[in-house]
DRENMAR-350180 format. One line per field, with one value per residue (C-alpha): residue in three letters; x negated, y, z negated. Coordinates in Angstrom, 3 decimals. Each point is the difference from the previous one (the first is absolute). Layout:
<pts>
r	(ALA:...)
u	(X:...)
v	(Y:...)
w	(Z:...)
</pts>
This chain:
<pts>
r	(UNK:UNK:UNK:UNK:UNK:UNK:UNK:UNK:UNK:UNK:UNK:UNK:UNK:UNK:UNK:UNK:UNK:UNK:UNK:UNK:UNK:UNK:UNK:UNK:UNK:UNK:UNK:UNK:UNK:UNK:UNK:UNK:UNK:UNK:UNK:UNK:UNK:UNK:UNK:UNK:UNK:UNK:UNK:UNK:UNK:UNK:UNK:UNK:UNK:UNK:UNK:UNK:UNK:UNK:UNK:UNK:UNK:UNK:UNK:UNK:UNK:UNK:UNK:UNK:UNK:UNK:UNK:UNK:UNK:UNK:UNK:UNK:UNK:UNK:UNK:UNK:UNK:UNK:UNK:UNK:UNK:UNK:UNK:UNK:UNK:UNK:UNK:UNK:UNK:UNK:UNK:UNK:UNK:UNK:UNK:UNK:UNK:UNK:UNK:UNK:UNK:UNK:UNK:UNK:UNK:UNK:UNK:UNK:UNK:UNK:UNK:UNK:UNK:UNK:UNK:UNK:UNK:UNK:UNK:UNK:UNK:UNK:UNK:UNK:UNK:UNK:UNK:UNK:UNK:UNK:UNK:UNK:UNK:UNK:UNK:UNK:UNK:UNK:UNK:UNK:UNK:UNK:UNK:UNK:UNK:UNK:UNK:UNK:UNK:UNK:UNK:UNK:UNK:UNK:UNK:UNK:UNK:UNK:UNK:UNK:UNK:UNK:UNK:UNK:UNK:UNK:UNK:UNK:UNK:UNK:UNK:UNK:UNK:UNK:UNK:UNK:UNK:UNK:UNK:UNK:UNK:UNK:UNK:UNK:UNK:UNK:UNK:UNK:UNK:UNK:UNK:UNK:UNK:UNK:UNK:UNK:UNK:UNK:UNK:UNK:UNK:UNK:UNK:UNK:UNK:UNK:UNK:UNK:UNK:UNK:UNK:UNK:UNK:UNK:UNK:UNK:UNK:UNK:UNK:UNK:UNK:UNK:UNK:UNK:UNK:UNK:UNK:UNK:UNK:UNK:UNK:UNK:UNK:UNK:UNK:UNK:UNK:UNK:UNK:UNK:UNK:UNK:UNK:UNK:UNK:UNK:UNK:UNK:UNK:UNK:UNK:UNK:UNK:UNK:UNK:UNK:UNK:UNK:UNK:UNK:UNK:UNK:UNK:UNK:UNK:UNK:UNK:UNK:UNK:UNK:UNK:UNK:UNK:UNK:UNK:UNK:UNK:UNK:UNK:UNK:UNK:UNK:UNK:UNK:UNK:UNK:UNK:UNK:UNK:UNK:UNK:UNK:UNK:UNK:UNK:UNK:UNK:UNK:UNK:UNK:UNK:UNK:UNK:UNK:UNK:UNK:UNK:UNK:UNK:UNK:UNK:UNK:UNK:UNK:UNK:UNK:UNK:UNK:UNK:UNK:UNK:UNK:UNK:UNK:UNK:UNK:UNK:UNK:UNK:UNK:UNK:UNK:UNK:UNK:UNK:UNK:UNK:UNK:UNK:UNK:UNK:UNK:UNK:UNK:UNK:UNK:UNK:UNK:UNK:UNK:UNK:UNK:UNK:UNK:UNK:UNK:UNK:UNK:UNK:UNK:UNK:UNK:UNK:UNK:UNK:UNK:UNK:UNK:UNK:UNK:UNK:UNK:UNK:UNK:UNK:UNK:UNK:UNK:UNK:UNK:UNK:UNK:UNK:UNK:UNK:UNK:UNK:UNK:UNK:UNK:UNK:UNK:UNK:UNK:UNK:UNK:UNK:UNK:UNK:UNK:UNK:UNK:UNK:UNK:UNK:UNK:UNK:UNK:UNK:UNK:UNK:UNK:UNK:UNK:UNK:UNK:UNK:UNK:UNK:UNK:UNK:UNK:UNK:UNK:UNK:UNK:UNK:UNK:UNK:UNK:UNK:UNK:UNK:UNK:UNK:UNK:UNK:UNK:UNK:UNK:UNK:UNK:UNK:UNK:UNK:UNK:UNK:UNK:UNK:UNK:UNK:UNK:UNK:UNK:UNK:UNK:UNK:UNK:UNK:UNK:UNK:UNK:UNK:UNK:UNK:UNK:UNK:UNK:UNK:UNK:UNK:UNK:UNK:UNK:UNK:UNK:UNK:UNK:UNK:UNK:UNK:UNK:UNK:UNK:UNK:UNK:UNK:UNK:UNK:UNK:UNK:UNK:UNK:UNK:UNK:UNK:UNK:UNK:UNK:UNK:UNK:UNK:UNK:UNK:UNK:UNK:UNK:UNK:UNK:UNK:UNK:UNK:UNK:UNK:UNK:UNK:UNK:UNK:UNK:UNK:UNK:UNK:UNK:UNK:UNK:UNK:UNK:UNK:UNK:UNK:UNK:UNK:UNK:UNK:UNK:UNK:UNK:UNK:UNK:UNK:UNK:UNK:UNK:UNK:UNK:UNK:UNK:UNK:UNK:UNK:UNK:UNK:UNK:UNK:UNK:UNK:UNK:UNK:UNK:UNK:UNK:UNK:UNK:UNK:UNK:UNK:UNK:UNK:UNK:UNK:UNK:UNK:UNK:UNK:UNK:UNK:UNK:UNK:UNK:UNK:UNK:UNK:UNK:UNK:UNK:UNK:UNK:UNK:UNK:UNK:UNK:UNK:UNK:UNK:UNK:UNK:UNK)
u	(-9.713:-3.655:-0.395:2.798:-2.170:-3.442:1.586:1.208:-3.441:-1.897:1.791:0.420:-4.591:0.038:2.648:-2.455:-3.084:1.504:1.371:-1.351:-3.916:-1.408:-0.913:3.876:1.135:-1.921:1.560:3.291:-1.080:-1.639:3.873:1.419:-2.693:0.706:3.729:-0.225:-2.468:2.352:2.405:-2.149:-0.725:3.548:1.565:-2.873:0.221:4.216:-0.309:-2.324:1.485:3.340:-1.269:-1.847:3.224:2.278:-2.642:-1.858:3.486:3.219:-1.957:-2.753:1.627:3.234:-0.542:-3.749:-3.610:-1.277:1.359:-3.546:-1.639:1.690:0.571:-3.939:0.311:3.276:-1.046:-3.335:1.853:2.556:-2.928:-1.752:3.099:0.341:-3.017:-0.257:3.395:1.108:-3.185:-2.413:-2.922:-2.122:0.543:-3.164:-0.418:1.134:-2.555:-3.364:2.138:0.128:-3.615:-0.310:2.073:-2.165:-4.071:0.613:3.198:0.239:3.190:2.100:2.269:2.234:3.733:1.091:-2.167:3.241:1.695:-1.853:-0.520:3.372:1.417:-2.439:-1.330:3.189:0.701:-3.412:0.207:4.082:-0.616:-2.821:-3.040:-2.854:-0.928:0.954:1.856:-2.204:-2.309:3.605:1.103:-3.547:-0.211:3.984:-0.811:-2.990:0.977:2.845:-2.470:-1.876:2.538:1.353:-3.799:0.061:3.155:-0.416:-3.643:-1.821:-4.094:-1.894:-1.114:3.972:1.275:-2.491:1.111:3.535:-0.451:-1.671:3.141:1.650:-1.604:0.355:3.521:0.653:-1.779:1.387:3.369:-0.313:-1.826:1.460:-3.716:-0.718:-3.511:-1.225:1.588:-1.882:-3.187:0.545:0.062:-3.359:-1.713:1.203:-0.035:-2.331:1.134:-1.975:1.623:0.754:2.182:1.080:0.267:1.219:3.036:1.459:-0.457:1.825:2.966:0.154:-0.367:3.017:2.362:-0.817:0.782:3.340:1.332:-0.508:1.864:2.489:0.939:-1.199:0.845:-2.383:-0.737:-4.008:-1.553:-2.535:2.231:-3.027:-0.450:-2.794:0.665:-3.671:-2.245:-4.129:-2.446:-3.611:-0.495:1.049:-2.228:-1.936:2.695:0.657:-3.123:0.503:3.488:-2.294:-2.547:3.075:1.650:-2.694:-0.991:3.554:-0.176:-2.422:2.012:2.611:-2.038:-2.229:3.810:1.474:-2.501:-0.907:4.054:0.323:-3.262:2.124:3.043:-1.928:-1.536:3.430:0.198:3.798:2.740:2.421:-2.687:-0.680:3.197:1.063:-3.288:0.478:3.935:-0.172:-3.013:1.769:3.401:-2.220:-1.610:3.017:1.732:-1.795:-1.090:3.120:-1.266:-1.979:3.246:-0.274:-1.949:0.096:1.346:2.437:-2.708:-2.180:2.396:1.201:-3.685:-0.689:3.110:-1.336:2.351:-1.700:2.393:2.531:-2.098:-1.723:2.686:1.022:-4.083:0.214:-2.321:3.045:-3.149:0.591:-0.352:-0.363:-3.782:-1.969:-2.270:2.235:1.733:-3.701:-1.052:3.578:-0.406:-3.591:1.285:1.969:-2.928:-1.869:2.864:1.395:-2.511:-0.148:3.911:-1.024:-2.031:1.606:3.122:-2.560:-1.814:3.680:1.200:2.079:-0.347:-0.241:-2.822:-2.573:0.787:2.549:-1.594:-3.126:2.222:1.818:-3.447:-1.757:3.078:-0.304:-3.339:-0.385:2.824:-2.112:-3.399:1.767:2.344:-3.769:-1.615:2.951:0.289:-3.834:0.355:-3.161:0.077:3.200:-0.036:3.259:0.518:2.703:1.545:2.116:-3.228:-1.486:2.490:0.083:-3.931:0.073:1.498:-2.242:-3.467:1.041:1.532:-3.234:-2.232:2.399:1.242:-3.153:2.128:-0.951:1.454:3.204:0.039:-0.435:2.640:2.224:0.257:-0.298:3.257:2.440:-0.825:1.102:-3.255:-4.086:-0.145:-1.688:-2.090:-3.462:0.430:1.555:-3.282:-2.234:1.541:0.497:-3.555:-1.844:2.585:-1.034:-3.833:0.386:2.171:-1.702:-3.141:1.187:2.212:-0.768:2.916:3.815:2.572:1.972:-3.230:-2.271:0.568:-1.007:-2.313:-2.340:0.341:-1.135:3.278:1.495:0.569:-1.748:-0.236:-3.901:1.131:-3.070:0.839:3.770:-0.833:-1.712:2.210:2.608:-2.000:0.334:-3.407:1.458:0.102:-3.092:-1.639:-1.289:-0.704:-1.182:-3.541:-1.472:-0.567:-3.783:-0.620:-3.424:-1.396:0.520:-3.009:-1.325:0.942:3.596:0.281:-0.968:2.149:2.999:0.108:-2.070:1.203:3.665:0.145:0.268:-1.570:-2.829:0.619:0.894:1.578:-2.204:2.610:-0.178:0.629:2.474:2.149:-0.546:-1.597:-2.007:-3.634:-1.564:-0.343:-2.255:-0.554:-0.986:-3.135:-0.762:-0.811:-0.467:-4.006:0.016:3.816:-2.067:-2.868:1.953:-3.034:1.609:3.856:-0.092:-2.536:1.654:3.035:2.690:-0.678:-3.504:1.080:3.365:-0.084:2.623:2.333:-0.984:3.946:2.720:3.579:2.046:3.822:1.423:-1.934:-1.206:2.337:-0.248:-2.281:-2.104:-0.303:-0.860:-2.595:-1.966:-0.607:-1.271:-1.868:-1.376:-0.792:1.574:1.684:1.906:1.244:1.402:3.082:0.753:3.271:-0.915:-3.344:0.895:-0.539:2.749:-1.804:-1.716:0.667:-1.713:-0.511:0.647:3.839:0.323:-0.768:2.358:2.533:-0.351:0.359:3.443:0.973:-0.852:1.395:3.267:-0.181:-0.108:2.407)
v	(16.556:-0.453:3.174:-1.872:-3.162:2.025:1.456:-3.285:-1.740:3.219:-0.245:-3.457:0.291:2.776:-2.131:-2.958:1.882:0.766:-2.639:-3.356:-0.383:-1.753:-3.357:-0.381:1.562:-2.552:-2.857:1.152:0.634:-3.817:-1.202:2.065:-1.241:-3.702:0.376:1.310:-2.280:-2.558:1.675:0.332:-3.959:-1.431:2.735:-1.478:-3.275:-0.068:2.072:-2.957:-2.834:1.377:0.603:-3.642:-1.941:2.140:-1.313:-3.323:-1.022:0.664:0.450:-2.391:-3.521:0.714:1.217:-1.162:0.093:2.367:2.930:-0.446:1.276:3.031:1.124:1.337:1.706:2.009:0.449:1.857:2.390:1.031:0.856:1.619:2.222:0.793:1.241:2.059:1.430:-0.384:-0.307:2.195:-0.959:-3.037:-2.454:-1.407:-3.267:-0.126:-0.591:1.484:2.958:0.317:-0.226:2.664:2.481:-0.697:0.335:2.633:1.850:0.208:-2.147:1.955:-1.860:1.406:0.325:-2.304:-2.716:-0.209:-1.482:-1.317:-3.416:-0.282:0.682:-2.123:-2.672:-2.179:0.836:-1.746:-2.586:-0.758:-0.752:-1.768:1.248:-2.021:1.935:1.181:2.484:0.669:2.660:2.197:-0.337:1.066:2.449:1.430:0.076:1.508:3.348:0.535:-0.078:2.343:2.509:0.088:0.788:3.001:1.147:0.525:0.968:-3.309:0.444:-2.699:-2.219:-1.057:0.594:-3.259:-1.746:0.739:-1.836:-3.112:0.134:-0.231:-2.613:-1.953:0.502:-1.346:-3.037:-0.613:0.504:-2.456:-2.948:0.193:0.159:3.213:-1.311:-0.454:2.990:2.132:-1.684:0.528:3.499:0.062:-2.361:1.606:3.407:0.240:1.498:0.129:-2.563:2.639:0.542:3.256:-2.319:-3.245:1.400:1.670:-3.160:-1.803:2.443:0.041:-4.079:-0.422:2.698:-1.691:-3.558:1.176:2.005:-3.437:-2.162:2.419:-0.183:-3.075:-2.126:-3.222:-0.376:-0.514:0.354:-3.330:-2.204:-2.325:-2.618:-1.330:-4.036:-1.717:1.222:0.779:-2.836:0.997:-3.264:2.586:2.629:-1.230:0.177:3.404:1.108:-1.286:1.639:3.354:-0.646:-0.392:2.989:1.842:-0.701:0.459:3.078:1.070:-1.670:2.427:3.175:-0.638:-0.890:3.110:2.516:-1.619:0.041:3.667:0.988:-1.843:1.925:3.433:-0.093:-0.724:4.163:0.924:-1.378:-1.090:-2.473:-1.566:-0.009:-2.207:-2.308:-0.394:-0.577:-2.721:-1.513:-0.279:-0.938:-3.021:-0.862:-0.006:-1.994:-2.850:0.356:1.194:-0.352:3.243:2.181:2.557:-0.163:-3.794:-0.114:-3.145:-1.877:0.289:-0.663:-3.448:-0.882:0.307:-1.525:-3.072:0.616:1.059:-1.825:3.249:2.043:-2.701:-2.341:1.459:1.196:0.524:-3.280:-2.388:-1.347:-2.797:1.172:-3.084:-0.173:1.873:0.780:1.584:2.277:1.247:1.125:1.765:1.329:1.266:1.406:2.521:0.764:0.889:1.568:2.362:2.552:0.222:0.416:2.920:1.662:-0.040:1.733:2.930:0.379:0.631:2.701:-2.024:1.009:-2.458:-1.559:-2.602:-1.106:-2.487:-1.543:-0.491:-1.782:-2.082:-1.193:-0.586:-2.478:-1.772:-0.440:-0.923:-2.793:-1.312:-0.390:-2.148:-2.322:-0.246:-0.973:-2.577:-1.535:-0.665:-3.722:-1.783:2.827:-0.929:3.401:1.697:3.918:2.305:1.259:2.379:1.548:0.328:1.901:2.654:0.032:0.479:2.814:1.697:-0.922:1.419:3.176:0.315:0.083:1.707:2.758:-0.151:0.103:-2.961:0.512:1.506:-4.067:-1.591:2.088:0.139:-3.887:-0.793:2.455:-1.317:-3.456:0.994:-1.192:-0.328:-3.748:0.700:2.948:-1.736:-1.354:3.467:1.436:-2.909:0.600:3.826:0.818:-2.483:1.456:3.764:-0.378:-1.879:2.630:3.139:-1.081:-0.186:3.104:2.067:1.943:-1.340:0.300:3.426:1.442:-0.884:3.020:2.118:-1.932:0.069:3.669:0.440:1.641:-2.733:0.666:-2.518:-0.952:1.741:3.349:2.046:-1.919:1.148:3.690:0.631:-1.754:2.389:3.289:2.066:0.283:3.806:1.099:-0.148:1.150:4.425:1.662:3.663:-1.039:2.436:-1.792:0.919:-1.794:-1.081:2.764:2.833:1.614:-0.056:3.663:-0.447:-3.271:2.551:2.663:-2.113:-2.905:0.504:3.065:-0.779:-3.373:-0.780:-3.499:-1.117:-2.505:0.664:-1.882:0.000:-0.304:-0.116:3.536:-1.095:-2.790:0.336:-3.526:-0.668:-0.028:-0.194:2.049:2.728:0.451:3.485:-2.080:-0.605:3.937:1.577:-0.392:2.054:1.516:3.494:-0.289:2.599:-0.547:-2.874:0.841:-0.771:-2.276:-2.810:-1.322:-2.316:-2.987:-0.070:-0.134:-2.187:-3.394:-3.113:0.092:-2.828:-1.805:0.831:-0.206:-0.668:0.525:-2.783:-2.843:0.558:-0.405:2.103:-3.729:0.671:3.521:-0.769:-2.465:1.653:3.195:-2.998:-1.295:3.104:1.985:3.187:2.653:1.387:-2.120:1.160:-0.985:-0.817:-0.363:-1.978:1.427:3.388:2.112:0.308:0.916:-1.430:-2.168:0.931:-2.639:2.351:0.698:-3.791:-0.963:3.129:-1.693:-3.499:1.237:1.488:-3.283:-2.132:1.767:-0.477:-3.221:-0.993:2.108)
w	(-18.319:0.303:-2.606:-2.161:0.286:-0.920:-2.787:-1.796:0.573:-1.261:-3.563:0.352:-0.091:-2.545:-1.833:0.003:-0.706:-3.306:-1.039:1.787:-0.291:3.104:-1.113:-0.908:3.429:1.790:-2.016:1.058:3.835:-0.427:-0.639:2.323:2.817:-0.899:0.444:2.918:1.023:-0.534:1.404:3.500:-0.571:0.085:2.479:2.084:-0.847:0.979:2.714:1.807:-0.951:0.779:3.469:-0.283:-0.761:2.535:2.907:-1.330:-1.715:2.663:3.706:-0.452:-1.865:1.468:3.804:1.077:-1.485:3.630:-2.514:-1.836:3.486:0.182:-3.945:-0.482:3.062:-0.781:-3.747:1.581:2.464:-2.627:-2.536:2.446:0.846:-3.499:-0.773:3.027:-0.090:-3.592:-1.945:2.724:-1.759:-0.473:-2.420:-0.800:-1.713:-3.528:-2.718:2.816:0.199:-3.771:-0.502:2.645:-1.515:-3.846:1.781:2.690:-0.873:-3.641:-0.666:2.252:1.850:2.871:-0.505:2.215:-0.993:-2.702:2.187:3.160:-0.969:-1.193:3.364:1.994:-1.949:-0.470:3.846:0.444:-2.512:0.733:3.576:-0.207:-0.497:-1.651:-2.534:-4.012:-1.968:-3.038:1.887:0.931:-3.557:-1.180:2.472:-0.615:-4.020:0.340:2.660:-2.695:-2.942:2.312:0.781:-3.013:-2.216:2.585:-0.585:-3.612:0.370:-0.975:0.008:2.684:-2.645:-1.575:3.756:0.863:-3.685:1.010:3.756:-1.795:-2.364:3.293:1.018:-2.878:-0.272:3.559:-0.773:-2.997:1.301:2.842:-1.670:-3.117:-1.161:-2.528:-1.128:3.444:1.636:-2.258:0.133:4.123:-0.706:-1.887:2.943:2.995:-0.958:-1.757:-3.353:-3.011:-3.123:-2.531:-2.684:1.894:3.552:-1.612:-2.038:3.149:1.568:-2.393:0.414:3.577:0.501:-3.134:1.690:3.266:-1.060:-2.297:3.291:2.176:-2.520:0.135:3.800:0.666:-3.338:-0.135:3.232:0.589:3.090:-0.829:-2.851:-0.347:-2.758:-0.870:-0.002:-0.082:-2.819:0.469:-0.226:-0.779:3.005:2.982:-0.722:3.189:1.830:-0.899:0.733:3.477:0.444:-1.313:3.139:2.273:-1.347:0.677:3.674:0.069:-0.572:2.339:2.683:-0.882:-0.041:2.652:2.363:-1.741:0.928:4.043:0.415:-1.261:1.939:3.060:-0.439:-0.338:3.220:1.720:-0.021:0.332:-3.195:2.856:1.437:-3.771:-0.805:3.252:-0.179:-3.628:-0.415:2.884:-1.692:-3.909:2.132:2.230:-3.812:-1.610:2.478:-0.482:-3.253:-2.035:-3.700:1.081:-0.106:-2.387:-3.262:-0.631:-3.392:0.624:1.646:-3.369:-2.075:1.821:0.288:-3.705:-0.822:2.467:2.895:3.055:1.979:-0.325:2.015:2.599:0.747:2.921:1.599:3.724:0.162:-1.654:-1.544:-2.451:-3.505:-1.948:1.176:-2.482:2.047:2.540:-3.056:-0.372:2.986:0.977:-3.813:0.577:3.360:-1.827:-2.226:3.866:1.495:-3.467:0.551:3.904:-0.465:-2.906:1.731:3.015:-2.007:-1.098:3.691:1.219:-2.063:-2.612:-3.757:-2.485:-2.583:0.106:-3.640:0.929:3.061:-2.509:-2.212:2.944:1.408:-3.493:-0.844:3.239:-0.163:-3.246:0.488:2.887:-2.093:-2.809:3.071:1.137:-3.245:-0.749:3.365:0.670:-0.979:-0.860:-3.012:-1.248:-1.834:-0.715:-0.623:-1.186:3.855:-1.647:-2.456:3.098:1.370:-2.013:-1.020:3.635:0.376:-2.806:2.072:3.030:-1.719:-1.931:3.040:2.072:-2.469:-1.355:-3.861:-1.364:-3.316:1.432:1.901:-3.335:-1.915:2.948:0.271:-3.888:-0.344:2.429:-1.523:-3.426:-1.715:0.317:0.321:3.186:-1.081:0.287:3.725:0.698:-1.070:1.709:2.837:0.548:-1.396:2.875:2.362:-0.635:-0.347:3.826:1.336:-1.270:0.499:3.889:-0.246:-2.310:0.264:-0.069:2.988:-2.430:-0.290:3.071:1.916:-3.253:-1.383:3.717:-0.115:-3.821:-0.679:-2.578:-3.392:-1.994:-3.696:0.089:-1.246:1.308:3.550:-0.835:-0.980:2.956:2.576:-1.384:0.515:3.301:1.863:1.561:-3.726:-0.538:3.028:-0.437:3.207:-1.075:1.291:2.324:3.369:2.387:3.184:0.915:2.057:-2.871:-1.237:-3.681:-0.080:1.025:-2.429:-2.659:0.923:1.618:-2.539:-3.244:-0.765:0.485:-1.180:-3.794:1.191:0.097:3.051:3.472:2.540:3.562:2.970:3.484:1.178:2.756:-0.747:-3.716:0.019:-4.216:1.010:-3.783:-3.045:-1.368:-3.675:-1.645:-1.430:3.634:1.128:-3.440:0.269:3.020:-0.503:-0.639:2.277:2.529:2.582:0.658:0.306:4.054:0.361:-2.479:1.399:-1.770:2.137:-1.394:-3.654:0.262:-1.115:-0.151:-2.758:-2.432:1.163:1.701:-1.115:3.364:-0.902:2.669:-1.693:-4.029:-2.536:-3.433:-1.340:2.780:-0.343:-3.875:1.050:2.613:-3.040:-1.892:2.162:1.685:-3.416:1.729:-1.581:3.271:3.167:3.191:1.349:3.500:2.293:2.717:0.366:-0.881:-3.042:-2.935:-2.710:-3.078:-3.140:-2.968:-2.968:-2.495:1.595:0.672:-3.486:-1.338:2.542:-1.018:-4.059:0.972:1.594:-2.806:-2.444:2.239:0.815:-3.985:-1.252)
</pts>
């Protein structure tokens, strides 16, 4: 069968070597990617809210509310049973994971990546858990996209296109949003706007869109409308909503990162999983608006009816006092992201996409009930604007995709009436939050490391090289207590180098270099072949290139900086061999010429 298999695909190649050039072949893959993009989106999408209305809908309204204690907690054992006896490998985070597989392991994605976050994410989700589904989708699209490009022999450069096409084709398929689905793409993964990049775009983020209209009809995930038009008078106001957003958005990644760096030093999966499922199911308890992704509780709250989703608050607190609406309303926007992360730090797979948009709604909804009920001002704002210019500022300075924010929102609204306060607001709300993090919760991990792909295409080229590539070890090696004449006869003569390594003779520890410029004065001078010894001519190397720690920008840098036309490489202290600029540069050529193909 496998033969059978080998032998369709190898004419099937030859076939479309002949006949299909490879601009067109990637259009079609680019279609093909976005319906099954879509595809991954509404499976995912059903699966979770069929699992979400079987347990929020029959058990909790009909029998008792105590179900929300236990629902996170048996949500997080079943997905950890299936990915250790179903799934047996991780399942990583959806859009981080994606990144991952583009800087450090060329677009390849692992099989079962196809079909990981499909079988754990709505489990997570369904019963409970506070977190999104856009990452899964992203992450679903993209390992198909991935396995696919190898399948039928796709070079690294179109294998990364085709995962952005991915990408943009999940978006697009859950938000109903083409323009801003594609323009995600570009932001977050860093692809370079091109005719060659934009048109597969296009194809992917249309197929996408047609395949969710087809099994889901009309239905949008966020049917806003925009009622109250822009007055030039609030731009103030927006400006503070902006500086909110922003410090906002530190809130969230400074809680994000301390709660994961919590969960982490818990040690065994058993022990997070226990700690965090009782923690979401205590948070959840009390606070049920934080089941699942949150989309109803947007929705009522831009619509003007909070009431759906706080009448019944475990404090029977009076909602017809403003005031009290806004702090149990700006609780949520404190307690989203402790619930989020909480989700992650216990093994549950999901997205922060849709708690970004949850908590930028709520808080933007509190900043205008603020501004209008502040009396001796008597000023009155758009609550329902704010709402959704809300949820663009804190996705800006979250996400760090500012434009993706503005597009996002000014598409589900069906116009750009609110364009300029969507711009007013994400821009301040970025510039705060990157200036604080310069790095966004997908790509923090990465981006520490200097292993994120970025939109600098030098930065880009190199991050994609492989530092073990590069490195030559057919240098002869001479330890410090050699004579001249045995550096002569052992390593000179042998060596086509004119550099040699100086090691400890026991535990093979790199002591310095010696260059044939070094000796060659007195290289002849055979009077003094065993009075000169190796220690006496050896010097330091002019830098060091330690493996565990320098990255290929560092490793670019430090020949920069140093002026050196050699450097030795080191393990851990210990010798591997040497990089040579003229190899690097040869190497870095090759990459380029890959990378823009």
């Amino acid at each position: 069968m496998a033969a059978l298999k080998k032998s369709w695909l190898t004419k099937f190649l030859i076939w479309r070597a002949k006949h299909i050039n490879d601009r067109q072949f990637i259009y079609f893959l680019s279609i093909l990617v976005g319906f099954t993009s879509g595809i991954g989106a509404v499976i995912l999408k059903n699966l979770t809210h069929f699992y979400q209305h079987l347990l929020e809908g029959n058990l909790v309204r009909e029998y008792h509310q105590a179900f929300y204690f236990v629902f996170p907690l048996i949500g997080l054992i079943l997905v950890y049973l299936v990915i250790k006896y179903v799934i047996r490998n991780k399942v990583s985070h959806g859009i981080p994971s994606t990144l991952y597989a583009i800087s450090k392991r060329k677009g390849i994605m692992k099989s079962y990546q196809m079909f990981g976050s499909i079988l754990t994410a709505p489990l997570t989700v369904g019963f409970g858990g506070s977190v999104g589904l856009e990452g899964p989708s992203v992450a679903t699209g993209a390992a198909i996209s991935s396995n696919i490009s190898r399948l039928l022999h796709i070079s690294q450069s179109s294998r990364n296109l085709l995962i952005g096409c991915a990408a943009a084709g999940a978006l697009s398929s859950i938000f109903k949003a083409p323009i801003a689905a594609i323009i995600f793409a570009i932001e977050v993964f860093s692809l370079d706007l091109t005719i060659a990049s934009m048109i597969p775009l296009l194809l992917a983020s249309i197929s996408a869109i047609i395949t969710s209209y087809f099994f889901l009809g009309d239905d949008v995930l966020l049917p806003f409308k925009i009622e109250d038009g822009f007055k030039i008078s609030d731009v103030s106001f927006y400006i503070i909503l902006g500086l909110v957003a922003g410090i906002t958005s530190m809130y969230f990644t400074e809680v994000y990162t301390r709660v994961q760096a919590f969960f982490d030093k818990l040690g065994t999966p058993i022990k997070r999983l226990f700690v965090g499922g009782v923690s979401i199911g205590i948070i959840v308890y009390f606070i049920p608006p934080l089941y699942g992704e949150g989309f109803d509780v947007i929705n009522n709250l831009v619509k003007g009816h909070p009431g759906n989703f706080l009448d019944n608050n475990v404090f029977n607190l009076n909602l017809d006092n403003v005031w009290t609406l806004i702090l149990l309303l700006g609780g949520l926007v404190v307690f989203k992201i402790f619930a989020t992360s909480i989700t992650f730090g216990a093994g549950g797979v999901g997205g922060i996409f849709a708690p970004t948009l949850f908590m930028g709604s709520l808080m933007g909804n509190c900043v205008a009930k603020i501004i209008n009920n502040i009396g001796f001002f008597n000023l009155k704002v758009s609550e329902s604007n704010f709402t959704l210019v809300g949820m663009a500022g804190l996705m800006a300075g979250v996400l760090h995709a500012p434009l993706t924010a503005i597009f996002l929102i000014a598409e589900v609204t069906g116009g750009y009436e609110l364009f300029i306060p969507l711009m007013i607001t994400s821009a301040i709300s970025y510039s705060l939050a990157k200036y604080v993090h310069p790095h966004s919760v997908y790509n923090m991990q990465l981006g520490r490391k200097g292993e994120l792909i970025t939109h600098d295409k030098d930065h880009a080229v190199l991050t994609l090289m492989e530092i073990d590539r590069v490195i030559e070890n057919n240098f002869v090696t001479i330890h410090p207590e050699m004579t001249l004449g045995d550096i002569v006869h052992k390593a000179v003569v042998k060596s086509s180098r004119n550099i040699f390594p100086v090691l400890h003779k026991k535990d093979g520890t790199f002591l310095g270099i010696i260059l044939l410029d070094d000796i060659r004065s007195i290289m002849f001078k055979q009077s003094l072949y065993d009075k000169v010894y190796a220690k006496e001519v050896m010097h330091k190397a002019p830098a060091i290139i330690k493996l565990e720690e320098d990255k290929m920008t560092d490793i670019m840098d430090k020949f920069q900086d140093s002026g050196a036309w050699n450097l030795p490489v080191l393990r851990n202290g210990k010798y591997v061999g040497f990089i040579t600029k003229s190899k690097l540069l040869t190497a870095y050529r090759r990459k380029l010429i890959t990378f823009t193909k």
